[in-house]
C-alpha positions in Angstrom: 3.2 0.6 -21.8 5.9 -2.1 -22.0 8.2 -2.4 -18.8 11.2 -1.9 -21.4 9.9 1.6 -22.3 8.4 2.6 -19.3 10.2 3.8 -16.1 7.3 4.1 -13.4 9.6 5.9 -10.9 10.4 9.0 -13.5 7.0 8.8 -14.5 5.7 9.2 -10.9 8.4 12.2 -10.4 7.2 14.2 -13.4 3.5 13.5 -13.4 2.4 14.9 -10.4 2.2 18.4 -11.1 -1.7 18.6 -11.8 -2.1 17.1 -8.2 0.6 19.4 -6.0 -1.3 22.4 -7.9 -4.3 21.0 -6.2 -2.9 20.4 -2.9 -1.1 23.9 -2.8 -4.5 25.1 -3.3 -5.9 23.4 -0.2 -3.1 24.3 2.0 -3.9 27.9 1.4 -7.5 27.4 2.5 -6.5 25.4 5.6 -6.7 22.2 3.9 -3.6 19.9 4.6 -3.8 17.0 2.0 -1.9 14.0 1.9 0.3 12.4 -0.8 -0.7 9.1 0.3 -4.4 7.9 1.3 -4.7 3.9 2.7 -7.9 3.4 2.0 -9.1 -0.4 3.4 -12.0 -1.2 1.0 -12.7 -4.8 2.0 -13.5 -6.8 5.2 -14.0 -9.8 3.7 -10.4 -12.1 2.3 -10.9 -15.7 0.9 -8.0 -16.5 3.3 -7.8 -16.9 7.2 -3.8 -16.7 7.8 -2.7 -16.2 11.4 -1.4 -13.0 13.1 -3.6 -11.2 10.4 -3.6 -7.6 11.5 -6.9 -7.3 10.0 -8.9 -9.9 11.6 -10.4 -7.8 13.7 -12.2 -5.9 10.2 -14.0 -9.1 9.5 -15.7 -9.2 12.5 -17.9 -5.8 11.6 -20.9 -6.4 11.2 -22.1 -5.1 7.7 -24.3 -1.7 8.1 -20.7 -0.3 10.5 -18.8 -0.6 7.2 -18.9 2.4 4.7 -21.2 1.7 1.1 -20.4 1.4 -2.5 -21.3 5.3 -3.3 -19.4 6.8 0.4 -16.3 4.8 -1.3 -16.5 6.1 -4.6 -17.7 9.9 -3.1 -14.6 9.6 -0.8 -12.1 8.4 -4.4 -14.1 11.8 -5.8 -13.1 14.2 -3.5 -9.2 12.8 -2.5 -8.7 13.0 -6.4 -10.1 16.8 -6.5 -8.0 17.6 -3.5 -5.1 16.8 -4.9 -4.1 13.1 -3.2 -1.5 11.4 -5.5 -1.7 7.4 -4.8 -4.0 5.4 -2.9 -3.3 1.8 -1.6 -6.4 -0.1 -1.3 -6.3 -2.9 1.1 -8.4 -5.1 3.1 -8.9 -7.6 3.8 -9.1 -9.1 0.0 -9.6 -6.0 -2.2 -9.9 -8.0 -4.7 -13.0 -9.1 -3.9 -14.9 -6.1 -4.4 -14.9 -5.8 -7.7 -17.4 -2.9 -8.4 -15.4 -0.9 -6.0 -12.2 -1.2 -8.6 -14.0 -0.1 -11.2 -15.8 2.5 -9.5 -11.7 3.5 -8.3 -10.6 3.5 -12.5 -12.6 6.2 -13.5 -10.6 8.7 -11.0 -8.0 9.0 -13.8 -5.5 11.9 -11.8 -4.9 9.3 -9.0 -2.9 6.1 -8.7 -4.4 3.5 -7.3 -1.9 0.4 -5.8 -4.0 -2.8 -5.1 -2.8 -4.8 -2.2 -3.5 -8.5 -2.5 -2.0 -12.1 -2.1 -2.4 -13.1 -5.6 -4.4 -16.0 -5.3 -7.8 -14.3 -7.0 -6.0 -12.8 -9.7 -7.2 -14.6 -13.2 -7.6 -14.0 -16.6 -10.4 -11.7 -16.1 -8.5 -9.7 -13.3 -5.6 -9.3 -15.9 -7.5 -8.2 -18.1 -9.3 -5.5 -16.2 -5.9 -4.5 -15.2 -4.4 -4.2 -18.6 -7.9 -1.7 -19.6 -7.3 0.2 -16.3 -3.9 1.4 -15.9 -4.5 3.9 -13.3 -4.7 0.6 -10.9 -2.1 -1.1 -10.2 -1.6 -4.8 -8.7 0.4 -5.0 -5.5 1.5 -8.4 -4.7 2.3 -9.0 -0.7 5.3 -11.4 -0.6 5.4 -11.9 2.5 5.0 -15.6 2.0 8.0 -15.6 0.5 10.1 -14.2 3.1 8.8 -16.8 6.1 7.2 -13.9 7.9 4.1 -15.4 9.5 1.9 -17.4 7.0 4.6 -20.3 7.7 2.3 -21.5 10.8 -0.4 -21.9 8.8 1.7 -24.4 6.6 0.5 -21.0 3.4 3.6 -20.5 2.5 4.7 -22.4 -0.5 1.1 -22.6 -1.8 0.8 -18.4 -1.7 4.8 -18.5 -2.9 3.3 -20.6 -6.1 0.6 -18.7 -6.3 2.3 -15.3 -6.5 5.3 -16.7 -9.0 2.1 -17.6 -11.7 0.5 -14.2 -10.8 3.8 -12.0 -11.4 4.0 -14.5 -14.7 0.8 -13.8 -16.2 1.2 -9.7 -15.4 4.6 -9.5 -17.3 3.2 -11.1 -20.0 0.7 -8.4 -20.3 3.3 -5.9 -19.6 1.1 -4.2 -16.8 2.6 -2.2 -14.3 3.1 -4.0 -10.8 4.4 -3.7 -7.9 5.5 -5.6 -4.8 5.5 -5.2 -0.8 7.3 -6.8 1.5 7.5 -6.6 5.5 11.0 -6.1 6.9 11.8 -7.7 9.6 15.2 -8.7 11.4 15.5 -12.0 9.8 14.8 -11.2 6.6 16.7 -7.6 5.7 19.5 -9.3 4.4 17.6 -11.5 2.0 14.8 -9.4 0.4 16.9 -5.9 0.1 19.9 -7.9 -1.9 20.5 -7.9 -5.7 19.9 -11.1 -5.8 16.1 -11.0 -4.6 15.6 -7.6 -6.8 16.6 -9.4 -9.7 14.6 -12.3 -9.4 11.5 -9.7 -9.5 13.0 -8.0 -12.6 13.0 -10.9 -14.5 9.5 -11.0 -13.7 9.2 -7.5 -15.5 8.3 -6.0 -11.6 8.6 -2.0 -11.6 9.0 -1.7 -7.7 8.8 -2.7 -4.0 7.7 -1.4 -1.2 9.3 -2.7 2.2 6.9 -1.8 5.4 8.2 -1.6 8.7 6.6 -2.0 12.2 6.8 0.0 15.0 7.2 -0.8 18.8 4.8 1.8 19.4 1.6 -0.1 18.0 -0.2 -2.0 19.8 -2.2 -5.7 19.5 -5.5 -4.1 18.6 -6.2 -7.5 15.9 -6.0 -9.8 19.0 -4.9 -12.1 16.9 -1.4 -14.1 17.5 1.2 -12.3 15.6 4.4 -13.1 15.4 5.5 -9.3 15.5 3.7 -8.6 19.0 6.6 -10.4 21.5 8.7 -7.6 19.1 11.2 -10.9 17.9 11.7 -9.3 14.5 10.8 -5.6 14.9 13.8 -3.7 13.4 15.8 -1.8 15.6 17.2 1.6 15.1 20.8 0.7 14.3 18.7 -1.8 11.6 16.7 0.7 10.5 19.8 2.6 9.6 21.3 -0.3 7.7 18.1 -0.5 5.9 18.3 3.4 4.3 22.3 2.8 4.0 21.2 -0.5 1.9 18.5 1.0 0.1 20.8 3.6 -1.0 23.1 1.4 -2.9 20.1 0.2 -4.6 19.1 3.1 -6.0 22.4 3.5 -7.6 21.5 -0.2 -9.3 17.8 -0.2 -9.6 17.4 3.9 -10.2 14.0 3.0 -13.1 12.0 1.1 -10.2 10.4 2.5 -7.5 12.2 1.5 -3.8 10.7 3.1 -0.3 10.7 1.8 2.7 7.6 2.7 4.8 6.6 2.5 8.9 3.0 2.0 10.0 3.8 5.2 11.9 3.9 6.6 8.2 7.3 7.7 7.7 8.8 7.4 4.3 11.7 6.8 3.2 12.0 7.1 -1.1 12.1 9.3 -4.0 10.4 11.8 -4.9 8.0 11.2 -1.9 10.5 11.1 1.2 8.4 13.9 3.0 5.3 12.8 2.6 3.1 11.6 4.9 0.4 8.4 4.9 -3.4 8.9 6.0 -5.8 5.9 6.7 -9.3 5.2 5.9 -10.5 2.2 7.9 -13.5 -0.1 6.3 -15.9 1.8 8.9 -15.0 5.2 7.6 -12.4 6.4 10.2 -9.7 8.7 9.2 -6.1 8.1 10.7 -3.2 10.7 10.2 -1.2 7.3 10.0 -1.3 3.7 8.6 -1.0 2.3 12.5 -4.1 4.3 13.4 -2.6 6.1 16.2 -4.7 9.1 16.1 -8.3 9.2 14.8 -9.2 12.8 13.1 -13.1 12.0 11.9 -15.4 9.7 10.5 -16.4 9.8 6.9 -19.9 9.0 8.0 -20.0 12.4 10.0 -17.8 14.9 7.7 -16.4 14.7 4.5 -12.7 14.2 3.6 -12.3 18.1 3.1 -14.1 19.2 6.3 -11.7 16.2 8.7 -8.6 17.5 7.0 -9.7 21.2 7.5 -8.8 21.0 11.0 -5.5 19.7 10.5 -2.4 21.7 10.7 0.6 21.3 8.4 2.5 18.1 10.5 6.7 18.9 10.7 9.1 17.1 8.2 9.8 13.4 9.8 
């Protein structure tokens, strides 16, 4: 599966028929089932950077936080449902290491792997090379002076990432990137220039989150997104899409999307689709900010929360 043979973006447009077959199935028994599942797997990180969004997860106290076998019932029944890609995030998901493997045996569903790069190893490489139904998501937000920049993180993480994206294209596994768009930044990570760099590097795609004005503080943590200094606004947003357009013309192999916390997308094939969440204590969120909560895994199962859902209008 060498990045010069393999084009992850046709091979997410053509592969998904198995799982729209399930989902069309669902819908006609009341069932509305997302594309997209954020699943966050791990409260614990081996890093303390400030305006975290998660710090409040680490605070939890163990027995709130859902088990090894309600995780892997929960990768069981999205993948019979019909859910195409979860992003597992934390947290570091990293560190739970029985939980990845427990996730590579659900073959039908992508699995992207949010992390900072800085447990990745030889070992980790190699689990990712045997399990390619997982793939590695390195957050570069270090390297666009976001927020770990306080914390004096950023050129150590920026190092860090650089040897990570190294050892993975040497393997020729399938990775990814995210980065968070903010007003500073647009016109320096959604250039040529940047994409390039990460081709080089054998990358097959990015994924550029946005914040919203509507969420609120709930980390109470500092964050340098909260006093809204680098939210994008709406004539921004529109330069991003109008950007990320030409792009595609350029860079039509990789995989480009733009995604809110609300959970509007904004990509091929997907740009309809919606994102649910799955919080570390079992909650279900129709979106990635957790604006609405719809059940508790603890309580119900995946197919009886979704059951009560009705189909949400195209965004």
């Amino acid at each position: 599966m060498k990045k010069e043979i393999f084009d992850f973006y046709s091979y997410l447009r053509i592969s998904g028929t198995q799982a729209a077959a399930r989902r069309r199935e669902a819908e006609k028994a009341g069932i509305h089932v997302p594309v997209f599942l954020q699943a966050d797997i791990s409260a614990r990180c081996n890093l303390s950077c400030p305006g975290c969004e998660n710090g409040c997860v680490r605070t939890k106290h163990q027995e709130e936080l859902l088990e090894l076998e309600q995780w892997d019932g929960l990768f069981r029944e999205a993948e019979q449902l019909g859910v195409r890609v979860i992003f597992l995030t934390g947290g570091e998901p990293l560190m739970e290491r029985e939980l990845l493997e427990r996730a590579s045996r659900y073959q039908n569903c992508w699995f992207l792997v949010f992390t900072k790069g800085t447990l990745l190893n030889e070992k980790y490489n190699q689990f990712f090379s045997d399990h390619r139904n997982l793939v590695p998501m390195l957050c570069l937000d270090a390297c666009s002076n976001i927020n770990l920049v306080k914390g004096g993180k950023s050129s150590y993480l920026y190092e860090n990432l650089m040897y990570a994206m190294d050892a993975l294209s040497r393997r020729d596994i399938v990775y990814g990137t995210s980065v968070t768009l903010t007003s500073e930044n647009r016109h320096r990570v959604l250039t040529r220039g940047f994409l390039d760099g990460l081709n080089r590097r054998k990358w097959n795609g990015v994924l550029y989150l946005i914040k919203d004005e509507a969420e609120e503080n709930t980390a109470g943590t500092e964050n340098l997104f909260w006093d809204g200094s680098l939210l994008l606004n709406e004539e921004e947003k529109e330069e991003v899409k109008r950007t990320l357009k030409e792009l595609w013309e350029d860079y039509h192999d990789m995989v480009l999307y733009t995604l809110s916390r609300s959970g509007r997308f904004f990509g091929r094939p997907f740009e309809k689709s919606e994102v649910y969440r799955i919080s570390a204590d079992g909650n279900v969120f129709n979106c990635p900010a957790g604006l609405e909560k719809l059940g508790n895994l603890k309580e119900k199962n995946l197919r009886s929360i979704l059951q009560k859902q009705t189909v949400p209008v195209d965004q």
